[in-house]
FIMI-593896 format. One record per residue: residue in three letters; x, y, z of N, C-alpha, C, O in turn. Coordinates in steps of 0.2 Angstrom, whole numbers, padded with zeros to 4 digits, always signed. Example, Ala and Ser with C-alpha at 12.3 -4.5 7.8 and 13.67 -1.06 7.14 Angstrom:
BEGIN
ALA+0066-0028+0039+0062-0022+0039+0066-0016+0039+0071-0017+0042
SER+0064-0011+0035+0068-0005+0036+0064+0000+0039+0067+0006+0040
This chain:
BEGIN
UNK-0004-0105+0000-0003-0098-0001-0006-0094+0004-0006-0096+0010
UNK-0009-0088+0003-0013-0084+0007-0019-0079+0005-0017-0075+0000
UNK-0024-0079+0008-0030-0075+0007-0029-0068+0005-0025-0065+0009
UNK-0031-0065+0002-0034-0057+0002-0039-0056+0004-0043-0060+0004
UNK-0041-0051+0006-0050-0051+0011-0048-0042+0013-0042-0040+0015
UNK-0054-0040+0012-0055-0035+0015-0053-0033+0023-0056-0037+0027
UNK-0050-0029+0026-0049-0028+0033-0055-0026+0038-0058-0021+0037
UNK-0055-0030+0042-0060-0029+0046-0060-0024+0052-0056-0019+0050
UNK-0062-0023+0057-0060-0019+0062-0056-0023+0067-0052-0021+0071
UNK-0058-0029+0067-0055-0034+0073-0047-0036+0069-0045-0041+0071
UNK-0044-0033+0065-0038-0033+0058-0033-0028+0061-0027-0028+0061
UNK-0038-0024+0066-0035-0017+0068-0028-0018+0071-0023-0017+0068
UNK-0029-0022+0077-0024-0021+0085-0016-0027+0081-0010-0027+0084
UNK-0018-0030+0075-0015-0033+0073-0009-0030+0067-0003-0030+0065
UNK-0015-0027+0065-0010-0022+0059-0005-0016+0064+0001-0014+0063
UNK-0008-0013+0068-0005-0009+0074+0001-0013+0076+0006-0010+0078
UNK+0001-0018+0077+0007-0023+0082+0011-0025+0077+0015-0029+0079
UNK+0012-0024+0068+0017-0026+0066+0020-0020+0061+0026-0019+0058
UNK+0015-0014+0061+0019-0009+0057+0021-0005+0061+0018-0002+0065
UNK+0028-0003+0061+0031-0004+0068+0034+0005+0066+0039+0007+0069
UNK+0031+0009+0062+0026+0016+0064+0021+0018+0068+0021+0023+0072
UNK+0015+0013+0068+0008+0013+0068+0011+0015+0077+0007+0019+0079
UNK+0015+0013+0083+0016+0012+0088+0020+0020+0090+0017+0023+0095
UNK+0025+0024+0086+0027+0029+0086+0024+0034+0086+0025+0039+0089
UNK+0020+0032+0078+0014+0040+0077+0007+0040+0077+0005+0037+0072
UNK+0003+0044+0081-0004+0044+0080-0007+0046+0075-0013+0047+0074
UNK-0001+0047+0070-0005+0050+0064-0005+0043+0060-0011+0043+0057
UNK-0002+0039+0059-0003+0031+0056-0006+0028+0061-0010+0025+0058
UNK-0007+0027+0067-0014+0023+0069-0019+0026+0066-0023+0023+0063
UNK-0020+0033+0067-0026+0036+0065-0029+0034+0058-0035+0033+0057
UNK-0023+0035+0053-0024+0033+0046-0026+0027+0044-0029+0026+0039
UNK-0024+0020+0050-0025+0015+0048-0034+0014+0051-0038+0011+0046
UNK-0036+0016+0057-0042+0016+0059-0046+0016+0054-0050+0012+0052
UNK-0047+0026+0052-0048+0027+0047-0049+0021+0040-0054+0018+0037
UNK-0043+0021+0038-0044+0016+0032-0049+0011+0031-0054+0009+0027
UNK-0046+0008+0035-0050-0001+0040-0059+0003+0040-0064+0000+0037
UNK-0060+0008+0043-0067+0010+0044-0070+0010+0037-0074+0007+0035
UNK-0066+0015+0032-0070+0015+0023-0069+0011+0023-0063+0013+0023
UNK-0068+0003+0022-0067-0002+0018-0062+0000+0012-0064-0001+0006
UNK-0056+0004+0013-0052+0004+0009-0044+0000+0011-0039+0002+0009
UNK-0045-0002+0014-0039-0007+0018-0039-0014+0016-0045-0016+0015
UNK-0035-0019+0014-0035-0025+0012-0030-0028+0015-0025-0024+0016
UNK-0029-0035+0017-0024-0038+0018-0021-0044+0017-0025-0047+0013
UNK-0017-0048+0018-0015-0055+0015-0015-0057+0022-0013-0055+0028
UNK-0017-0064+0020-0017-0066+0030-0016-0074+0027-0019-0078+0024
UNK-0013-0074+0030-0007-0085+0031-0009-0087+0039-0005-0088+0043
UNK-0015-0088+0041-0015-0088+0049-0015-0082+0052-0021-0080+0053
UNK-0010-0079+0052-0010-0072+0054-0008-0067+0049-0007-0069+0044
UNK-0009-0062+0050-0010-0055+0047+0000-0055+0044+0005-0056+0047
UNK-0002-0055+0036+0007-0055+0032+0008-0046+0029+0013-0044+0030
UNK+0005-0042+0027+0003-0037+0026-0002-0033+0023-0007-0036+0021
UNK-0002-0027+0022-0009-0023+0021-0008-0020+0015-0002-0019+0013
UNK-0013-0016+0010-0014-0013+0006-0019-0008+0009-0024-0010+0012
UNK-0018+0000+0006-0024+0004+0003-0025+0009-0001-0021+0014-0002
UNK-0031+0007-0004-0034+0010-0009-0038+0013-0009-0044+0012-0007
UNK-0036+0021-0012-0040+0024-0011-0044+0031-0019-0043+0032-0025
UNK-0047+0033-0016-0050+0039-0024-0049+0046-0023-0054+0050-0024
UNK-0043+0048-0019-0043+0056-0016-0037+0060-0021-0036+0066-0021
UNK-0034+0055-0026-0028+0058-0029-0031+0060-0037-0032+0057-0042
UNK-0033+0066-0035-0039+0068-0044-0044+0062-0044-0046+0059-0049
UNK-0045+0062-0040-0052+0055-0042-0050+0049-0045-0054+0045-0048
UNK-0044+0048-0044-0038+0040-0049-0039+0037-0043-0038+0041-0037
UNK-0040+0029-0044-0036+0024-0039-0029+0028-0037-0025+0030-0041
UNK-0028+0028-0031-0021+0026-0029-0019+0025-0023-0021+0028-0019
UNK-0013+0019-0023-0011+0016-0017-0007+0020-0015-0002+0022-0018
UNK-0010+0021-0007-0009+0025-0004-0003+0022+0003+0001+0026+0006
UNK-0004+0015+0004+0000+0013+0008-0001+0004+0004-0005+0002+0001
UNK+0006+0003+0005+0008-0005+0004+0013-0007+0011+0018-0004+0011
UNK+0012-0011+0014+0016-0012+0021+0016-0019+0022+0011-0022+0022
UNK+0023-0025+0022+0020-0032+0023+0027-0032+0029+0032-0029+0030
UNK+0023-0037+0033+0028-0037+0039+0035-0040+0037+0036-0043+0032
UNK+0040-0038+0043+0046-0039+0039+0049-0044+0041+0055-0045+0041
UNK+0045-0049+0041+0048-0056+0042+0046-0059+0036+0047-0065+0035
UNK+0042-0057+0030+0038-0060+0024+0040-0056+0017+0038-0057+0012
UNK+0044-0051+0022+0046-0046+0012+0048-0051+0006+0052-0055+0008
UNK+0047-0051+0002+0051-0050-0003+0050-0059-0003+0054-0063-0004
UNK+0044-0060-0003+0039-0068-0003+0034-0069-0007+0031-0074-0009
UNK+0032-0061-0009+0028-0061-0015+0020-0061-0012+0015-0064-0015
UNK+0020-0057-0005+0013-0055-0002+0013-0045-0004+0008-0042-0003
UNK+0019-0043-0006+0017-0038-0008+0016-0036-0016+0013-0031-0018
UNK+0018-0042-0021+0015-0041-0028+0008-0044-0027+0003-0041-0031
UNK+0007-0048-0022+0000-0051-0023-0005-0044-0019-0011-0044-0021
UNK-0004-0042-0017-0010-0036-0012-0009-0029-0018-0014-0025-0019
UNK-0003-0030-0021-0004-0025-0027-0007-0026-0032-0011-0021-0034
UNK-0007-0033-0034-0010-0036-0042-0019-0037-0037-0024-0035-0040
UNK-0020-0037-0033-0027-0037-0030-0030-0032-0029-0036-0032-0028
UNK-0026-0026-0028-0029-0020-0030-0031-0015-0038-0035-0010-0039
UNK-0027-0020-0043-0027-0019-0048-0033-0022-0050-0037-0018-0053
UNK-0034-0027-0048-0043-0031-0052-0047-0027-0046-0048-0031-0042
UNK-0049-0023-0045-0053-0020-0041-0053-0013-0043-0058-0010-0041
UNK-0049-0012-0045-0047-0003-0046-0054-0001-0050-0055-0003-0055
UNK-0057+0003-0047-0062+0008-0052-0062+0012-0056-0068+0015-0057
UNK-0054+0013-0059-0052+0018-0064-0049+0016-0066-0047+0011-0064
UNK-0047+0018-0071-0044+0016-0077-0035+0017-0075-0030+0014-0078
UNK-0035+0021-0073-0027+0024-0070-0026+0020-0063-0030+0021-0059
UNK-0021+0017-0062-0019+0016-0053-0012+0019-0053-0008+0017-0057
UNK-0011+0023-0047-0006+0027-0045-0004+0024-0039-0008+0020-0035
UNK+0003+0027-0038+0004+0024-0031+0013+0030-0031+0016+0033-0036
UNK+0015+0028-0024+0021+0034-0027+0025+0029-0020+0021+0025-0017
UNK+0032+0031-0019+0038+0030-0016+0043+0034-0014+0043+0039-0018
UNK+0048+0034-0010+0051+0038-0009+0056+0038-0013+0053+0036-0018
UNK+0063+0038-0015+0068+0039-0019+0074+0033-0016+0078+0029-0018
UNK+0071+0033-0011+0077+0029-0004+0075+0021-0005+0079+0017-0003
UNK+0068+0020-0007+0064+0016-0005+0065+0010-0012+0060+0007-0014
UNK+0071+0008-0014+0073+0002-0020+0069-0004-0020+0068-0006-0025
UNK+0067-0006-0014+0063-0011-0016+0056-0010-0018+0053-0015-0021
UNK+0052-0004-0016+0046-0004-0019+0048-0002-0025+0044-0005-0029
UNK+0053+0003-0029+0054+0003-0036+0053-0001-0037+0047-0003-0038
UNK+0058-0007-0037+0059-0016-0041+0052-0018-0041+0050-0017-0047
UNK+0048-0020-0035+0041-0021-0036+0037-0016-0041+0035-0019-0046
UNK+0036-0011-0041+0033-0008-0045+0036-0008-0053+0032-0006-0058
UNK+0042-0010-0055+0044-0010-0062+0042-0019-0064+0041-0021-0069
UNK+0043-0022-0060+0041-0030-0062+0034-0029-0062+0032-0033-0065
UNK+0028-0024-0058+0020-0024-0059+0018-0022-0066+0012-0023-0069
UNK+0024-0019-0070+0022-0011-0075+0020-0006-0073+0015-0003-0075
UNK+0022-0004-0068+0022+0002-0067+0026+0008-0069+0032+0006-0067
UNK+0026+0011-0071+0029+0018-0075+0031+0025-0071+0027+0026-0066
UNK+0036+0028-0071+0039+0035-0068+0034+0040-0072+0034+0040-0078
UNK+0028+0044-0066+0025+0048-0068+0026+0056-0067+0025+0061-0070
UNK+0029+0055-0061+0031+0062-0061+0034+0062-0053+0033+0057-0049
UNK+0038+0067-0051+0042+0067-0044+0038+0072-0040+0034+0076-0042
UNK+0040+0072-0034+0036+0078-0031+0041+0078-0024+0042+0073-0021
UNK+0045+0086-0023+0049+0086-0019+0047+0091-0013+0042+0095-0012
UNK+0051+0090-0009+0048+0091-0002+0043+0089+0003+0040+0093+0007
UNK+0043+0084+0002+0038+0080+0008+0043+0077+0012+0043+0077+0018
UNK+0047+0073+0010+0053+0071+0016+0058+0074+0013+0061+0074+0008
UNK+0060+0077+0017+0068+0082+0014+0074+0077+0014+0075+0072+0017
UNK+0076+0080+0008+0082+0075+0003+0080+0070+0000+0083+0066-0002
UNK+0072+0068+0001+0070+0061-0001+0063+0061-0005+0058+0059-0002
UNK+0064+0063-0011+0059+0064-0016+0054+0059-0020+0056+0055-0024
UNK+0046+0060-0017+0044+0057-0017+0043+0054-0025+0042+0059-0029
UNK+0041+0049-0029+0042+0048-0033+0036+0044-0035+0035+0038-0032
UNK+0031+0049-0040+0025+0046-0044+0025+0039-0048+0030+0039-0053
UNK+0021+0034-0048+0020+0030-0051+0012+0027-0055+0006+0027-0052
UNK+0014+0027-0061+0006+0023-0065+0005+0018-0068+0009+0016-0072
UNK-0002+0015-0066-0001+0010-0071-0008+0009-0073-0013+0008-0069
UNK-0010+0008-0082-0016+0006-0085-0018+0001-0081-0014-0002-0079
UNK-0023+0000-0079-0026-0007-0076-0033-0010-0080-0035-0016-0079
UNK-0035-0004-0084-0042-0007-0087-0044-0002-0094-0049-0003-0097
């Protein structure tokens, strides 16, 4: 199978070379650097680096994931239910949130087979493509 382990900084050039944003915008390296520096970055790694999670305490003081990314030669393999369900034993609140665009069906699917619940919608951050709250008890 594959590890979970908190990301390191030596995690960094690696997570940069497969989210294939991280190369177009300074504003997703930034955030990833960032993350990686607070120890709120996690990743799945089979030999190499399969994808990332982050978790963070900025959304009302609730866990919530903030970024879920697994490379896309490994989707839908069951490295993103695992960085999900390992965020969940870890959560320091009792609420874990996380949200999606409307466009984005497979992270629905994943989030309705985790239990996760429609919390509430929030429009205009990407125009025509509203993003869409999700929650789940974890404790």
């Amino acid at each position: 199978m594959f590890e979970i382990r908190q990301a390191t900084v030596e995690d960094i050039g690696e997570i940069l070379a497969f989210d294939h944003l991280a190369d177009r915008e300074k504003e997703r390296s930034a955030f990833i650097r960032r993350v990686v520096g607070q120890g709120a970055c996690f990743v799945a790694v089979q030999g190499n680096l399969l994808g990332y999670t982050v978790l963070e305490y900025n959304f009302f003081e609730q866990g919530f994931i903030s970024m879920l990314y697994v490379r896309a030669d490994h989707r839908r393999s069951g490295v993103g239910m695992a960085l999900m369900s390992h965020l969940e034993t870890i959560c320091r609140t009792r609420k874990l949130f996380t949200s999606t665009n409307l466009s984005n069906r497979p992270m629905q699917t994943l989030l309705s087979r985790l239990g996760y619940h429609l919390s509430g919608v929030i429009h205009d951050l990407d125009e025509g493509d509203p993003e869409l709250v999700y929650v789940k008890v974890v404790s």
